[in-house]
N, C-alpha and C positions, 0 to 999 in steps of 0.2 A: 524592110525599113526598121520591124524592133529588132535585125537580128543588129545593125551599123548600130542603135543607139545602143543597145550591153553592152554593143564589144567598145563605144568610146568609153561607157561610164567603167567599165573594167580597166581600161586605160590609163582613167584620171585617178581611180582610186590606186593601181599602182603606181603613179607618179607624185601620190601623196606620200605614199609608205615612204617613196624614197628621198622623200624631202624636195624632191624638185619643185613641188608647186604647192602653195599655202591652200589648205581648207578653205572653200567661205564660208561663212556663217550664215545661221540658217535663222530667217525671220521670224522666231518663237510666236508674236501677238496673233501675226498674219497665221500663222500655220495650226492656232488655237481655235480661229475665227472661221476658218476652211474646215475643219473637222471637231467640232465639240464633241458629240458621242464618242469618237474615238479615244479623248483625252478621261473620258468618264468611267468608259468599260476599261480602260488600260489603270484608274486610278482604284476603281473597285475592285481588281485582278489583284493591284500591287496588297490591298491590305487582305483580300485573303491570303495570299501568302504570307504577308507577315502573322496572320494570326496562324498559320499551318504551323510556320515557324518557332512559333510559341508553343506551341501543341507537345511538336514534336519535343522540346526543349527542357518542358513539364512548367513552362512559365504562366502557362494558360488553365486555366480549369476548363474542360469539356463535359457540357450539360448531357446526363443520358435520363433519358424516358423511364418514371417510375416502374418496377417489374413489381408490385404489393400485389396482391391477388387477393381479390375477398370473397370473403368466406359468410353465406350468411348465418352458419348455422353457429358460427365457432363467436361473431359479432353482434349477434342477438341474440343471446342464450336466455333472456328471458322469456322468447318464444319457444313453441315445439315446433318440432320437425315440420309436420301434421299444417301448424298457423301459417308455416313461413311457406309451405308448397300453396297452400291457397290464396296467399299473397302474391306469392311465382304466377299462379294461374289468373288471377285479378289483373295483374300487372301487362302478363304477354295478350291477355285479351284481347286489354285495350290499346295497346302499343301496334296499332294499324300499321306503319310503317316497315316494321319489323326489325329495325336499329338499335334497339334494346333501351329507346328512351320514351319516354310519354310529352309531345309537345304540348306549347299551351292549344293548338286545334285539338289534339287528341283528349288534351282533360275536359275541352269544353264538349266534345262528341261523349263523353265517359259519363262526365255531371247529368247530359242531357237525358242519358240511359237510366242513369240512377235515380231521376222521376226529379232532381234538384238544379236546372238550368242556371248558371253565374253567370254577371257582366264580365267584360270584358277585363275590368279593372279588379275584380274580385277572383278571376282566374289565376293572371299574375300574381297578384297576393298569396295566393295560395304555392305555388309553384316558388315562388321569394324567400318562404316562411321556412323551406329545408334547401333552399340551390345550396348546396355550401360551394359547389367550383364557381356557380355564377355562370353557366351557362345556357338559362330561362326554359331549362326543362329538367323534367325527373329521371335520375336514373335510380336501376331497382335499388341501391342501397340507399337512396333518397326519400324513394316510397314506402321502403320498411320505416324510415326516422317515422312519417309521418302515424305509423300505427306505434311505434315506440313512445310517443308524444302524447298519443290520444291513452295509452296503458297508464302512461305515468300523471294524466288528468292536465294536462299541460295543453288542453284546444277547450276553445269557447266552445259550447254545444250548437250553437247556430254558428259557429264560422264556416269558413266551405269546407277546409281538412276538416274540423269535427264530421259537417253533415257528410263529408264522403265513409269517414269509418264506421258512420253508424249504418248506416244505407249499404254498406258494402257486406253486410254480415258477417263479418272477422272477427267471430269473439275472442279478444283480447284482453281480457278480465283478468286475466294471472299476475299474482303479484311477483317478482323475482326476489332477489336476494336484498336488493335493495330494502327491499319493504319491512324485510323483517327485524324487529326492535333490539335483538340483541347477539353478541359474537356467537352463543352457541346457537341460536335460533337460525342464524346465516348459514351457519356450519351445515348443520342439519339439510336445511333447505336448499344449497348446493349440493348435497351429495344425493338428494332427490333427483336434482335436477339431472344429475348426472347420470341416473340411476334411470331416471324416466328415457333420458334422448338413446343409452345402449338398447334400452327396450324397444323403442322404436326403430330402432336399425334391425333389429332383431327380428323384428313383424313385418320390415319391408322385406329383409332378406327371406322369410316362410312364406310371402307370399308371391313371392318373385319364383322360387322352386315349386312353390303347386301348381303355375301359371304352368311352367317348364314340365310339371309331368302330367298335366291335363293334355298339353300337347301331344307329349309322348302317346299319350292315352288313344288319342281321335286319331293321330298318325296309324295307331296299327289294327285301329278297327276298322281305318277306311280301307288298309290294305287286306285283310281277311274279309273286307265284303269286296272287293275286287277280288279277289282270288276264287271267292265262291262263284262267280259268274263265267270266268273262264271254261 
């Protein structure tokens, strides 16, 4: 039975080619009203291609995904190394999730820890007070704003950011280069500064190698006290 109805519709459509027998027209409303989705996914189809078309044409701008990479140490150099790793450590603490963000559950679990429990509404505020993407949680370069804030006197003492930097023990006393009153005094105190962070890579680097020859160390003593037993 489908194989007689292809082979007439094969029929009639060459007897169109050949002019022998007129097209009929096809009921547009009716055939809109029998299949809508079809008319939708065929019209959503039509303008991704036209936007492909544009792509490819250079008519279009195509959006790519930020590639910035931050840096906290290079972003916040009014910190040391030393402040921003125990920020690091503060931060992953309490980031339960392990997403790399602090929600508003997680600050209110955080606050509770820290002996200073928020409402509900005084959470969000606090979390508001650096969102800068707007998306109602902290990430780590949100969490250092908020000790960048409390350094530069910019938090109420009883706000929730103040009582979390105080409470949190991050002395952030250092004044940066900001602070200082004049061009050579600034001078001076960036090349400290810069002077202090090579240092501390210095001292993580010596202490990263005594780690490496303490090892060395127990490695060949536990083999010469094996060997003594053989």
């Amino acid at each position: 039975m489908a194989t007689d109805e292809l082979s007439s519709k094969l029929s009639r459509r060459l007897l169109i080619e050949e002019g022998a027998e007129d097209p009929v027209a096809v009921d547009v409303q009716n055939a809109s009203e029998e299949k809508p989705s079809s008319v939708n996914a065929d019209s959503e189809l039509g303008a991704k291609l036209v936007r492909r078309g544009e792509l490819n044409e250079g008519l279009g701008e195509q959006h790519q995904p930020s590639l910035k990479v931050f840096n906290p140490y290079t972003e916040f150099k009014e910190f040391s190394r030393n402040q921003i790793k125990d920020m690091e450590k503060l931060f992953k603490t309490h980031d339960a999730g392990k997403d790399n963000y602090i929600d508003l559950m997680e600050l209110k679990l955080m606050m509770e820890k820290l002996g200073a429990p928020q409402t509900h509404i005084g959470l969000k505020n606090m979390i508001k007070e650096v969102d800068e993407d707007l998306d109602n949680k902290l990430s780590f370069r949100e969490f250092l704003l908020i000790f960048r804030k409390a350094a530069a006197g910019e938090l109420a003492e009883d706000s929730g950011l103040g009582v979390l930097t105080r409470l949190s023990e991050i002395d952030v006393s250092t004044e940066g280069v900001k602070g200082a009153k004049t061009f050579f005094e600034a001078k001076v105190q960036a090349i400290n500064e810069s002077n202090r962070f090579e240092a501390e890579i210095r001292q993580e680097q010596e202490e990263k190698k005594k780690q490496v020859e303490e090892q060395k160390q127990r490695r060949t003593a536990f083999k010469e006290l094996r060997s003594a037993f053989k």
